[in-house]
N, C-alpha and C positions, 0 to 999 in steps of 0.2 A: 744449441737450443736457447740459450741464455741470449742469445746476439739475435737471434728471431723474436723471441719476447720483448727484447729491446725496442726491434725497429717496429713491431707490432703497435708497442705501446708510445711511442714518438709518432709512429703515423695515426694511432689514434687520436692524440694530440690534436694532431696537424688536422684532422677531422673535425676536431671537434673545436677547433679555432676555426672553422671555413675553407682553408688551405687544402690547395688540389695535392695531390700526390705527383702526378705527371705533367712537365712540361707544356703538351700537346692543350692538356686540357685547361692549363691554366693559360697561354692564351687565347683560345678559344672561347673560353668562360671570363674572361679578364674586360672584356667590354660590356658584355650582359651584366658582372659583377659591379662594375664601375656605374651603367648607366643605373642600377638598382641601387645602389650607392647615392645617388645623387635625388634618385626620384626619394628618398625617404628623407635626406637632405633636405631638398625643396617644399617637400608635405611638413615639416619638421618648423621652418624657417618660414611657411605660411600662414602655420598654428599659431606664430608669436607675432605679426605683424596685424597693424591695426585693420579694421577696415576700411578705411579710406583708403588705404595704401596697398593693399589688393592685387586689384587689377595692373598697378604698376610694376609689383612684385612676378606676378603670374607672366605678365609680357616680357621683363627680364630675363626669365626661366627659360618660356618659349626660343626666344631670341638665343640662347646658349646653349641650349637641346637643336635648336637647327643648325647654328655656326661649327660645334663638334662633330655632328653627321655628314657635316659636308666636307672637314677636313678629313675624315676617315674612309671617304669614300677613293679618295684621290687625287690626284694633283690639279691644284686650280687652275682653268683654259685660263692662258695671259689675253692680255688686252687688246685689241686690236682699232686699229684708228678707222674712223669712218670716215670713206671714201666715197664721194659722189660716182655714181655711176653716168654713162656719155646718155642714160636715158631720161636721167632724172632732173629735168630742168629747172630753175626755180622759177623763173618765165616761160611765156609761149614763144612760138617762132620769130613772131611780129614783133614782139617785144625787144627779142634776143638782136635782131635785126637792126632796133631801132638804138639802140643800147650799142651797140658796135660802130656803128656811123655815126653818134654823138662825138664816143671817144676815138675814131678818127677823125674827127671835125677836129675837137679840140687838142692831139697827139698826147693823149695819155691811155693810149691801149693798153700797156702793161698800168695802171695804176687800177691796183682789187678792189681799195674804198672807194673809189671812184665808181667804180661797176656798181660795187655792192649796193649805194645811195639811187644808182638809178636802176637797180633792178626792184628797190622796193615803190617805185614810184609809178602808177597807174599809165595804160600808153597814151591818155587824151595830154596829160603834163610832160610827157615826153616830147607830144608834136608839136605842144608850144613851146616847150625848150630850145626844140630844134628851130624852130619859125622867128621865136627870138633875136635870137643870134645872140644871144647869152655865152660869157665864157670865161668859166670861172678863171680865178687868179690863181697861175700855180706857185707864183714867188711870194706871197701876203707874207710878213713877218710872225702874225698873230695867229691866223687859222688857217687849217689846210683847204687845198681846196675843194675834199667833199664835205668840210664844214660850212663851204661858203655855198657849196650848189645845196646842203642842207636847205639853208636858209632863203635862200633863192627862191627855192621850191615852196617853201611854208610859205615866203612873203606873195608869192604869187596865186597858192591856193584861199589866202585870206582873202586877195582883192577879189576873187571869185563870189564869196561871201555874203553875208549882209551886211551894211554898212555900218560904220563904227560908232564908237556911244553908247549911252543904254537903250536896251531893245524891250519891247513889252511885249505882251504874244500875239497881239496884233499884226504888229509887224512881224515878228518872227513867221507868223504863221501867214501873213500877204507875201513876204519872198519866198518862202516855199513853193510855194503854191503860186505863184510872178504872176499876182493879182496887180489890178491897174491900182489908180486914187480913186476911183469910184466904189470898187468893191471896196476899200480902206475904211470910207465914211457908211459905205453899210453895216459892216460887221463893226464900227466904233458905235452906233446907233445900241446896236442890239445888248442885252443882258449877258448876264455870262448864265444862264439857264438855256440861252437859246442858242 
């Protein structure tokens, strides 16, 4: 009787400290406990922080209340590398076309930066590429050669351009618009109201 009154009064104890009696229920109640835990924690540790600092506080909280949930739930999918699929092209046909018979023109089919420089390149500069006869240099000491078709391409989109110097809007706005010299001296005439 005495060894029941014991354990009576130890498990009241253990009651009265919070402490489950049985295994099963402690962890089962061990996460609800913890995250209760934490949430009077954070209530706690928001009361002493200034107001300015707040909101920075409160999105740390959140940010640590979702990173815990997600490890408890299971093991994290690993990574996986993203793979172009045969559908997803970064060019259209024509392009992809025009883009293959350059770099058999020039026998650098297996060269990827090479591809890659002229697949970001529109197809009207592609046909002048090809009509060129442009080709780049693959031995240059200094730059490779889809640094060189880079530039190629920029120095060739410039002369496309308007012409060099300073431009006023005049002009900027006669080549746009591939006004002659006579529309030039109209719109030089006029205010800038009109």
């Amino acid at each position: 009787a005495e060894g029941q009154d014991a354990a009576k009064e130890e498990g009241g104890d253990a009651e009265e400290r919070g402490e489950p009696q049985d295994q099963a229920a402690a962890a089962s109640g061990n996460s609800k406990a913890r995250a209760q835990q934490e949430s009077e924690d954070e209530t706690d540790e928001e009361d002493r922080v200034e107001e300015h600092l707040r909101d920075a506080v409160e999105g740390s909280f959140r940010l640590k209340r979702i990173l815990s949930d997600d490890t408890l739930d299971g093991p994290v999918p690993a990574k996986r590398r993203k793979v172009m699929k045969p559908k997803q092209l970064r060019v259209g046909l024509k392009e992809q076309a025009k883009i293959r018979q350059l770099l058999l023109k020039w026998s650098c089919t297996e060269d990827a930066i090479l591809q890659h420089v002229l697949e970001s390149l529109p197809m009207q500069e592609l046909k002048q590429l090809h009509e060129s006869g442009y080709l780049p240099d693959k031995y240059n000491a200094w730059k490779t050669a889809a640094e060189l078709l880079a530039m190629h391409a920029a120095s060739c989109r410039e002369k496309n351009g308007p012409g060099g110097g300073p431009l006023d809007t005049v002009s900027a706005f006669k080549w746009r618009w591939k006004l002659d010299i006579t529309a030039d001296r109209v719109l030089r005439k006029l205010t800038h109201r009109e």
